[in-house]
C-alpha positions in Angstrom: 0.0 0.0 0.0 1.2 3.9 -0.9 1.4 5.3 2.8 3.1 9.0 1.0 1.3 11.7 2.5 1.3 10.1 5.9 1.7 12.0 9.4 1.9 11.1 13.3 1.8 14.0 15.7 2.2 13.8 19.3 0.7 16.2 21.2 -0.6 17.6 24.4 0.2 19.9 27.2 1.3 20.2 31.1 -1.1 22.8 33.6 -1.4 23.7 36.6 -4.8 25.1 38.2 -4.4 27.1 41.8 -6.8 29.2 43.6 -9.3 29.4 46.3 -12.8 28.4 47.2 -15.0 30.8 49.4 -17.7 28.4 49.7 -17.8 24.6 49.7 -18.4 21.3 47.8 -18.0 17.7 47.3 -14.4 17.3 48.1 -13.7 14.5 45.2 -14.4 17.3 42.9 -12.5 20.5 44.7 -10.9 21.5 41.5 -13.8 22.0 39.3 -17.2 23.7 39.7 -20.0 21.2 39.0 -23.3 22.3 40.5 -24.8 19.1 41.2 -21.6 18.5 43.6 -22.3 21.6 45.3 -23.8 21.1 48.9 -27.9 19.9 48.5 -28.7 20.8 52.5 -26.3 23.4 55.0 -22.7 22.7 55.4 -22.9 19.1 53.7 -18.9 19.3 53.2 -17.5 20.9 56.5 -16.7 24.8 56.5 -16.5 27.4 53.4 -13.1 28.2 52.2 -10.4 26.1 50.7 -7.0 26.7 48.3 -6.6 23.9 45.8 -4.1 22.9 43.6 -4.0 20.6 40.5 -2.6 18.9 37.4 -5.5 16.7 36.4 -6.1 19.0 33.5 -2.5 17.9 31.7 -2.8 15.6 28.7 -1.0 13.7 26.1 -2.3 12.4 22.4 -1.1 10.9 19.5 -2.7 11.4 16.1 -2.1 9.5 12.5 -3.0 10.7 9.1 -3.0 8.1 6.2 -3.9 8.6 2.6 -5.5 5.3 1.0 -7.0 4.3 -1.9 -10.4 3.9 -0.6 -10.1 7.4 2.1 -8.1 8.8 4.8 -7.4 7.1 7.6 -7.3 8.6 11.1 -6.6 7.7 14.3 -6.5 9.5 17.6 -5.4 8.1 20.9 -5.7 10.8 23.9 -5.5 10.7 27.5 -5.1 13.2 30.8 -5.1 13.2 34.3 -8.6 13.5 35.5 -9.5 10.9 37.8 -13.4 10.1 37.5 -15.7 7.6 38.5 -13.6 4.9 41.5 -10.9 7.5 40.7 -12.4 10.8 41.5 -10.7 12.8 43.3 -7.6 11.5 42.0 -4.4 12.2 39.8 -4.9 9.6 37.2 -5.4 8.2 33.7 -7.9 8.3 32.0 -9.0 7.9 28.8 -10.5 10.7 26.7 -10.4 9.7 22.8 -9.5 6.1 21.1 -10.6 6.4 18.0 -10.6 5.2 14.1 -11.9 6.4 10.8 -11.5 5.2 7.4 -13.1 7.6 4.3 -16.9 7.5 5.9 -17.1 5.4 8.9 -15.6 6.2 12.2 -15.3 4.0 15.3 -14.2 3.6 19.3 -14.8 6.8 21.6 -14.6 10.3 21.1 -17.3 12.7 20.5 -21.0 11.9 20.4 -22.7 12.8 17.7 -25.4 14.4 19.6 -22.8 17.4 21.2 -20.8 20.2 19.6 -17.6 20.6 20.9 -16.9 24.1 19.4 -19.5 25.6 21.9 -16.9 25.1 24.6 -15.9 28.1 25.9 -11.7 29.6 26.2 -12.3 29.4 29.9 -10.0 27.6 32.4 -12.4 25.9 34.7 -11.8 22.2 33.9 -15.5 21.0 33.8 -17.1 23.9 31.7 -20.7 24.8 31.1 -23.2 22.9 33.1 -26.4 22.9 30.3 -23.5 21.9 27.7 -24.5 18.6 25.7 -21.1 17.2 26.6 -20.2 13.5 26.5 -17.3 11.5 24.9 -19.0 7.8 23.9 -17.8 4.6 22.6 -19.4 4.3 19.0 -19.7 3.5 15.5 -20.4 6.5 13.4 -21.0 7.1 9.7 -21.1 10.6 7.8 -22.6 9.7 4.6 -22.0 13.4 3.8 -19.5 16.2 4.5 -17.9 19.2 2.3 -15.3 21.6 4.7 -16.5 21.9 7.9 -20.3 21.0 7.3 -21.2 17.4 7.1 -24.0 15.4 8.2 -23.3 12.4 10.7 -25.5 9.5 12.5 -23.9 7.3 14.8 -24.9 4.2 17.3 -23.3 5.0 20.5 -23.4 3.1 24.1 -26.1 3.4 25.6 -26.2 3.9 29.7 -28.8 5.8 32.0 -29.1 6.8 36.0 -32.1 6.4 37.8 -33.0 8.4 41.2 -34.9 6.3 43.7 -35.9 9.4 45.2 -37.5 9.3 48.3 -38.2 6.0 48.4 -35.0 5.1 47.8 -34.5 3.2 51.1 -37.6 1.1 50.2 -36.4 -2.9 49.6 -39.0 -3.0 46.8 -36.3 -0.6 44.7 -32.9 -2.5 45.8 -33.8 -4.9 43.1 -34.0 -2.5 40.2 -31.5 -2.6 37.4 -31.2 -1.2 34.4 -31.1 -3.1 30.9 -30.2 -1.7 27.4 -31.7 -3.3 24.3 -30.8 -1.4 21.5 -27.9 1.7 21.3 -28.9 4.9 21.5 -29.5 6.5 17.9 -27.9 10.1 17.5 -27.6 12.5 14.1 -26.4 15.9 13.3 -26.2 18.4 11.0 -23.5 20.9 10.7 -23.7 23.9 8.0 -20.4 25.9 8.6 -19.5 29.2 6.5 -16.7 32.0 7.0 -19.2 33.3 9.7 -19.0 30.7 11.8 -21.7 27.6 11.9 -25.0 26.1 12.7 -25.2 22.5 13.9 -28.5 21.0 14.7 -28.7 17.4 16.4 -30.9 14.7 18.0 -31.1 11.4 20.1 -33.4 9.0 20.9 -33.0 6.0 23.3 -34.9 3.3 24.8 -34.2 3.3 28.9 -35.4 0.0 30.5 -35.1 -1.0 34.2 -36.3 -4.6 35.5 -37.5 -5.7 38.7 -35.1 -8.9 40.0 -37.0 -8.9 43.7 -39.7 -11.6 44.3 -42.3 -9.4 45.9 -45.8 -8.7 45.8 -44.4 -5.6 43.8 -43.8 -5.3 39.7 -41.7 -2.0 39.3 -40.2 -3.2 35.7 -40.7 -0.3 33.4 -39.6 1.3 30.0 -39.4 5.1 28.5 -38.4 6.7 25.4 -35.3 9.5 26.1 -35.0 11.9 23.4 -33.3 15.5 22.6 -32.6 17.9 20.3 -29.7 20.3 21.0 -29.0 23.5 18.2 -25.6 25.4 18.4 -23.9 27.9 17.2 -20.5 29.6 16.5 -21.3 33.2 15.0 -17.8 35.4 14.7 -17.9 39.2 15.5 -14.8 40.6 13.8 -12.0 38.4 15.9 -14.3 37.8 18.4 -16.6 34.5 18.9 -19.8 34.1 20.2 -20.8 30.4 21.3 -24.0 29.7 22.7 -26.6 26.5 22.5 -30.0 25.2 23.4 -31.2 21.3 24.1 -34.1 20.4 25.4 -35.0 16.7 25.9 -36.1 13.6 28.1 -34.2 11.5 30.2 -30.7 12.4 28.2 -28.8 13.8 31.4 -25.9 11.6 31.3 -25.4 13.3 27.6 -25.3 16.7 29.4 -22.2 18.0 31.0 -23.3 18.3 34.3 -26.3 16.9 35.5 -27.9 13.9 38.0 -30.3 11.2 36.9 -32.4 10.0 33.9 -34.9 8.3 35.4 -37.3 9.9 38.3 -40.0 8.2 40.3 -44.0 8.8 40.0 -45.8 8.0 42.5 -48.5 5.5 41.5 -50.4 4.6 44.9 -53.9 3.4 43.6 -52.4 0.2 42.5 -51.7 -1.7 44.3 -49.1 -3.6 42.4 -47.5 -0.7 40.9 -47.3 1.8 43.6 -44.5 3.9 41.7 -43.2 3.7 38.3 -40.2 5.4 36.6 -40.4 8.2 34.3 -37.8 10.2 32.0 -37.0 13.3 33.4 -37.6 16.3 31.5 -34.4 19.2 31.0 -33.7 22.4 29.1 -30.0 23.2 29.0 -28.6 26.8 27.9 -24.9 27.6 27.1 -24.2 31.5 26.4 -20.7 32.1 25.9 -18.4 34.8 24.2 -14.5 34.5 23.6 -12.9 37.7 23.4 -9.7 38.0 21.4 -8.1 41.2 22.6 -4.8 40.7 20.5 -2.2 37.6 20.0 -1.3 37.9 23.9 -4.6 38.7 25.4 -7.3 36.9 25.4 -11.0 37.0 27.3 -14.0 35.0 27.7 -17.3 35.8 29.9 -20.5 33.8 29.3 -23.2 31.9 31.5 -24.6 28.5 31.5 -28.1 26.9 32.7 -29.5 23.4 33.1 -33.1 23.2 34.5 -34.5 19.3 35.2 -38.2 19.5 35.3 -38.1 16.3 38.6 -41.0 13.8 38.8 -43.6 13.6 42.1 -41.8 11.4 43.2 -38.5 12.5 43.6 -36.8 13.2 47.2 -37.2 17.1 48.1 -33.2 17.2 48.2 -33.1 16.2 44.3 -31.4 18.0 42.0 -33.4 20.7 40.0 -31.2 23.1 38.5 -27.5 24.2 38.2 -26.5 27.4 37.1 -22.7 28.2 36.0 -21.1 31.7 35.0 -17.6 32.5 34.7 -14.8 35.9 33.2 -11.6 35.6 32.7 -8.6 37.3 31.5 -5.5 35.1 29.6 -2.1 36.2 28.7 -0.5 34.3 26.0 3.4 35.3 25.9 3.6 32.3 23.5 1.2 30.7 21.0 2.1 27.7 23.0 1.6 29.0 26.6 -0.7 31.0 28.6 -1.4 32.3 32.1 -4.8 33.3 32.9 -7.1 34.0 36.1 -10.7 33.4 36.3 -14.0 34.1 38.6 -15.9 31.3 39.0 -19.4 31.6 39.9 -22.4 28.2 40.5 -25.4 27.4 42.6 -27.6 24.6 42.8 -31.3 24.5 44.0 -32.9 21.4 45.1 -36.8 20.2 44.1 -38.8 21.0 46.7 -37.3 21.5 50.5 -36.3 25.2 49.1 -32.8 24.5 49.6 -30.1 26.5 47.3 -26.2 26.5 47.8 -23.8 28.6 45.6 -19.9 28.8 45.1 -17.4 31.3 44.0 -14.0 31.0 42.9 -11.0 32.2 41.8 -8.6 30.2 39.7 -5.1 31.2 38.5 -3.7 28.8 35.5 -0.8 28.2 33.5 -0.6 25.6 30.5 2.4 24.5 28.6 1.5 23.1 25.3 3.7 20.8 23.3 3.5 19.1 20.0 5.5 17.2 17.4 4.8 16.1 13.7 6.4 13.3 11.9 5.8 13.0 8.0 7.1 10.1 5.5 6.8 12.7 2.7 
């Protein structure tokens, strides 16, 4: 085979976030600014205040570009430090992209089909904007059609929901409930791009299943339909950028950047058999975001995020309702490759129904040290 043309770049960078914490939050998150891992009743994490200091954010890639006969192959391997999951909390690996493509099709994990990552702010916070469609999935992905920057992709990715016992979560007749996934979860999009920037428009739609192992007088089994539609937007303003999107859908939360459970309860109590089934939580999520490009050294960005869950009846008062997330900044770049930067962080979280609303501010100071390296046959 003719591999001319090919190239392998190794990339990535080293940073360091610092700063301090007026308020409070789940400590296995202290670096970031996540609503739902703000406090959900008074003092849930000890006393306000708190310096932190990280490297989670640092990360390393390697990328391939092939010419063949029958397309370009492309690979991306990509990692950082962001412990997540059994690791949070921690300095860690973890992966971000493994992924292939070949002319049309595309598979492993990186970017659902469903988000746009160019909404994604210049900011420094690691997380980024709560009511962002924001999920990396394993998946096999086709884009039947694509000219520049606009193409039109659909893609069968893993599926994988959260439900929210609520309050009667410490009920035995819900111990037994586990999820099941039939079919993958179906996303599309479609991206028009010109010199102004672009337009994507996308959608999902999933089948969410849970089944009911106990051997009660109780059937909770149960089945519901997720869906979403998310339209964003790049839209330049001389060197400037504007970045904003809106999604709105059913039970699609563990698409969205930062947000709880799928699934809520209902109560049900005139049968007897049924006395509470599972519903998909409705959710409207909101990103607002502008990048300011001052000159080749300064750089801004300033913008407010939103995500609003519309909880079932059945749902414990302490639930998670809605996360808000704003953020300013100012960067220095002495280098294209390097940049120091400090940032006000701003989020609160209200609950359901017990009236209960906690917020957080902070201030971050970052500096990032980018690297890369490209190796060609030619």
């Amino acid at each position: 085979h003719d591999s001319s043309g090919s190239t392998f770049d190794i990339y990535g960078f080293a940073m360091l976030d610092m700063g301090y914490q007026y308020k409070q939050n789940d400590p296995d998150w202290y670096d970031e600014l996540r609503p739902t891992k703000l406090p959900s009743y008074k003092d849930e994490y000890g006393a306000d205040g708190s310096w932190f200091a990280s490297v989670r954010q640092t990360r390393f890639g390697v990328k391939s570009f092939t010419p063949t006969s029958v397309g370009d192959l492309k690979t991306t391997f990509e990692f950082e430090l962001f412990g997540v999951g059994s690791d949070a909390g921690q300095t860690t690996f973890r992966l971000r992209h493994a992924w292939g493509e070949l002319g049309q099709f595309g598979a492993g994990q990186t970017w659902s089909t469903f988000m746009d990552i160019d909404v994604f702010p210049n900011s420094i916070e690691y997380w980024g904007p709560s009511g962002m469609v924001f999920y990396r999935n394993v998946q096999f992905r086709w884009t039947p059609w694509s000219d520049g920057d606009s193409n039109f992709m659909i893609s069968l990715e893993k599926p994988g929901g959260s439900g929210d016992g609520g309050k009667f979560a410490d009920r035995v007749e819900l111990e037994g409930i586990k999820s099941d996934f039939e079919l993958p979860d179906l996303a599309a999009h479609y991206r028009y791009s010109q010199d102004w920037g672009h337009v994507q428009v996308a959608g999902i739609l999933r089948k969410i299943e849970w089944n009911d192992l106990n051997d009660d007088a109780f059937d909770l089994s149960g089945n519901d339909t997720g869906w979403g539609i998310n339209l964003s937007a790049n839209y330049k303003i001389g060197p400037h950028v504007l970045r904003g999107s809106v999604v709105y859908g059913e039970g699609i939360q563990n698409y969205m950047n930062d947000a709880t459970v799928d699934i809520g309860v209902v109560e049900n109590f005139t049968d007897p058999v049924r006395p509470i089934y599972g519903e998909a939580i409705p959710m409207l999520g909101i990103v607002a975001f502008l990048d300011l490009n001052w000159s080749a050294q300064w750089t801004s960005t300033i913008g407010y995020s939103m995500l609003d869950n519309d909880p079932t009846d059945g749902q414990s008062p302490g639930s998670f309702e809605k996360g808000q997330y704003a953020l300013a900044n100012i960067l220095y770049h002495p280098t294209p490759s390097v940049f120091y930067g400090v940032e006000v962080q701003w989020g609160q979280r209200d609950n359901f129904s017990d009236g209960f609303s906690s917020n957080d501010t902070r201030i971050q100071v970052s500096a990032k040290y980018n690297f890369s390296k490209s190796f060609g046959d030619n």
